[in-house]
C-alpha angles and dihedrals in degrees: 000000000000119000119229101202128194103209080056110127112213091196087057146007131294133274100271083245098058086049094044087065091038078066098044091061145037123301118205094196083063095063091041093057087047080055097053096049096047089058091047093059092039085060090057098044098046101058116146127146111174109210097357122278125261127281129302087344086057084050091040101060096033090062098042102049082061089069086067090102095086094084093065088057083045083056093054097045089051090051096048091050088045103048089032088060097042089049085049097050094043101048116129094021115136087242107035091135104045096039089053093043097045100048090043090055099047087052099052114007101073103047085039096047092040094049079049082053098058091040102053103016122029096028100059084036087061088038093059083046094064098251112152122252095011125116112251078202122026102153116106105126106354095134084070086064101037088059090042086252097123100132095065087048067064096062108035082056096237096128119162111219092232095054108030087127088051077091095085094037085061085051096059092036082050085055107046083060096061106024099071101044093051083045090058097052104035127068124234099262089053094042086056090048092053092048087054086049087053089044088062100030105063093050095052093048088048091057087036096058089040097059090043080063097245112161111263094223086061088042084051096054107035100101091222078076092068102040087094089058094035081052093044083059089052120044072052087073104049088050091056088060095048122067102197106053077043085058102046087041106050101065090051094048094104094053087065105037093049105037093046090049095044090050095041097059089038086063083051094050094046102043099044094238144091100174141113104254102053140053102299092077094038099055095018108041091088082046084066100038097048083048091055091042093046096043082045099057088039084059096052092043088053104040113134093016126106106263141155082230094046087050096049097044092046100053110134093235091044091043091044091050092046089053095057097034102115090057089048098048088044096046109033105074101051078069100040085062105055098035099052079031101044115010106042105043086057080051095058102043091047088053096039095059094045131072080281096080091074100049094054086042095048116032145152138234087260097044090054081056092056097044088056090055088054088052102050091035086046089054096035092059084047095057093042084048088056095040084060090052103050092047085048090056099044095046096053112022116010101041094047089054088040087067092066090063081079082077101061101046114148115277129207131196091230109007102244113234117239089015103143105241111249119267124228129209114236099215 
């Protein structure tokens, strides 16, 4: 629940108190930004563009879907702000490390480790028994996934089709080992200092190793290339328990959401490219980062005020979309790639060797207009298709399993007084 809170300022942030039981509770910006990023990376992944699409609107928009891959740095900057806040509110309690791992592992592992199980398992063992569109062999490399190490599989160069996105879920799984334990032994000073050293540091890596000539889509998936937004996330929470940094922040958050998008579309712009493999995720990569993490804290400051940002990252469908955004992110790519791999190749050539093909070769102005609306209509059913899916998943299988985590909350000795409860992501 958010806490609308009279002694609230709207020129400023909240009393520490008000925002203690913000934290406590369930922030509906938070789901909005999840939102957000899910739809970001389903713009992406869902790319297709028959026949090309006309003119500078077809370039356009084959240029810009490929931008979709900064939800996946929002994800990790929202990561890094969640676990960062549970591991600071439980700290010193007698179970600090069970209670985070357990609860971690009944959020992510069954969906992640069922969806392991069709993939290498069910599906070859469909396709041996002669059913239709399913891979009689689907193993190089799986031992990479089954050990959250995706992202290597990556770079070995040993993908598998169904789980090429498992890359960034092997980010996140990389930092939950580390990050607790540093949280434990460092104090909160030092612990800001270390996420500003991993707020340099990944940038500086990223130019190194292209200059070096490394391949960018290697850059993109070593996990050394997102500390600086898992940092970002982070240092955010520890900005959001202290007033004072809070007090000395909120008046300058503009001067950090505005400048980083407008340079970052500037680099774009300039260097002719949005995607992943190129310089606009080397060099913009922190722009985006340091946008999600100011437009983060903003959202915390100004929760349960009236605001234009309250109002667009609490809208239902945004907030819906954000709820049931792990299963998404999990599930939708085994289809996208048989659909985009299986189905509409079979579609094409169908249409290509009918009366069809002359029509795509010869059209009007009116016919291009009509080949757009296919197109948004096309990606808008997809992604209604995978919101399905995703509240499918959470309503019979993830949520069910979600209600255990009730019996691995934080425990204390003497339970501490004024001592914020701990808050929970809702992922």
């Amino acid at each position: 629940m958010v806490v609308e809170s009279e002694q609230a300022n709207p020129a400023g942030p909240m009393p520490i108190s008000d925002m203690r039981r913000v934290l406590s509770g369930h922030v509906p910006a938070l789901d909005g930004i999840r939102g957000a990023s899910i739809a970001a990376v389903l713009m992406c992944h869902l790319t297709w563009i028959p026949f090309g699409l006309p003119g500078h609107a077809g370039r356009f928009v084959r240029e810009f879907v490929l931008v979709g891959w900064v939800g996946v740095s929002s994800f990790f900057v929202l990561s890094g702000f969640l676990i960062t806040g549970i591991l600071l509110d439980s700290k010193g309690s007698v179970n600090y490390f069970s209670s985070f791992y357990a609860r971690r592992a009944l959020r992510i592992l069954p969906l992640y480790y069922a969806a392991l199980f069709a993939g290498f398992i069910l599906f070859p063992l469909l396709g041996k028994s002669g059913v239709p569109f399913f891979p009689a062999r689907l193993s190089s490399g799986q031992l990479w996934y089954w050990f959250y190490a995706g992202n290597y599989a990556w770079l070995r160069g040993q993908v598998t089709p169904y789980f090429d996105h498992f890359w960034s879920l092997a980010v996140e799984e990389q930092f939950y080992l580390l990050w607790p334990l540093i949280i434990l032994v460092t104090m909160r000073r030092s612990l800001a200092k270390a996420c500003i050293g991993l707020i340099a540091f990944a940038p500086v890596l990223r130019i190194v190793l292209y200059l070096k000539g490394v391949n960018g889509d290697g850059i993109f998936h070593l996990t050394t290339s997102h500390v600086d937004a898992l940092g970002l996330g982070a240092l955010a929470a520890i900005v959001v328990r202290d007033e004072a940094w809070l007090r000395r922040l909120a008046p300058h958050l503009r001067y950090f959401i505005y400048p980083s998008l407008a340079a970052f579309c500037l680099l774009c712009v300039g260097t002719g490219s949005w995607n992943s493999e190129g310089l606009a995720f080397i060099c913009g990569a922190s722009m985006i980062a340091i946008f999600v993490a100011a437009v983060l804290l903003r959202a915390m400051i100004s929760a349960g005020q009236a605001s234009a940002l309250q109002w667009l990252l609490g809208m239902g469908w945004l907030r819906s979309w954000g709820k049931y955004s792990y299963a998404i992110y999990v599930l939708h790519f085994p289809f996208v790639y048989f659909y985009f791999g299986t189905v509409m190749p079979r579609l094409m050539l169908y249409l290509r060797n009918t009366g069809w093909r002359m029509w795509f070769h010869h059209r009007t102005m009116m016919d291009d207009a009509l080949l757009v609306t296919v197109y948004i209509a096309h990606q808008v059913v997809l992604c209604l298709i995978f919101w399905g899916l995703g509240k499918l998943s959470w309503w019979a299988f993830e949520g069910r399993i979600n209600g255990l985590k009730k019996h691995f909350k934080p425990r204390w000795r003497v339970e501490p007084v004024a001592v914020p409860p701990v808050a929970m992501p809702a992922e």
